[in-house]
C-alpha positions, -999 to +999 in steps of 0.1 A: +029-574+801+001-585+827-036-584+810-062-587+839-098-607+826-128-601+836-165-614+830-194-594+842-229-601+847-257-575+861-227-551+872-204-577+891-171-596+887-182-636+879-147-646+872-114-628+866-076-640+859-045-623+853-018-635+824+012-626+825+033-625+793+069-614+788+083-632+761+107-602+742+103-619+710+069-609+706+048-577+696+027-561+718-002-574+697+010-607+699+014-608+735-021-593+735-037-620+713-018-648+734-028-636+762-067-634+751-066-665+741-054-681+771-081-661+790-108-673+772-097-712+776-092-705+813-128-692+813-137-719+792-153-695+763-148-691+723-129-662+708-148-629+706-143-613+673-119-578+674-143-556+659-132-517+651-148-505+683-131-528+702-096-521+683-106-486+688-112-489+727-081-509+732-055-485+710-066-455+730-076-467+764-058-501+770-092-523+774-118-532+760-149-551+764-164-580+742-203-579+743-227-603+725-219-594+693-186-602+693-192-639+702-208-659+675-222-684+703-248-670+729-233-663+762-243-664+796-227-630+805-223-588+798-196-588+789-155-598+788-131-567+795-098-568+791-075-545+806-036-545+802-020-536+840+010-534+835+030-532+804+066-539+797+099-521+799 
């Protein structure tokens, strides 16, 4: 699985990373949380919250983006989208 993320800020692309995670141990949630989390230390952030619109978003479109509200610090950006590229076999 390859999740690409993204930060945004007045429509443009600040910072973005892929992680790539194909450990066949793991659930695709897992793999998903991992790789969010590895994400947000690369971009040196906190963990946005999953809230139900962004479970929602992710279940039927394969991204998702993490606004203000789902940071309990302020942040100095739109948003954080995450978007799985490629998934595995």
């Amino acid at each position: 699985m390859r999740i690409w993320g993204k930060l945004w800020k007045n429509n443009r692309m600040m910072q973005d990373t892929v992680i790539e995670n194909y450990e066949q141990d793991q659930t695709r949630t897992t793999k998903i949380y991992h790789s969010l989390e590895q994400i947000c230390e690369q971009f040196d952030l906190q963990k946005p919250i999953w809230l139900d619109v962004n479970k929602q978003d992710f279940l039927r479109t394969s991204r998702c983006r993490f606004y203000q509200d789902s940071f309990i610090e302020t942040i100095d950006f739109d948003y954080l989208e995450l978007h799985v590229i490629e998934e595995d076999d």
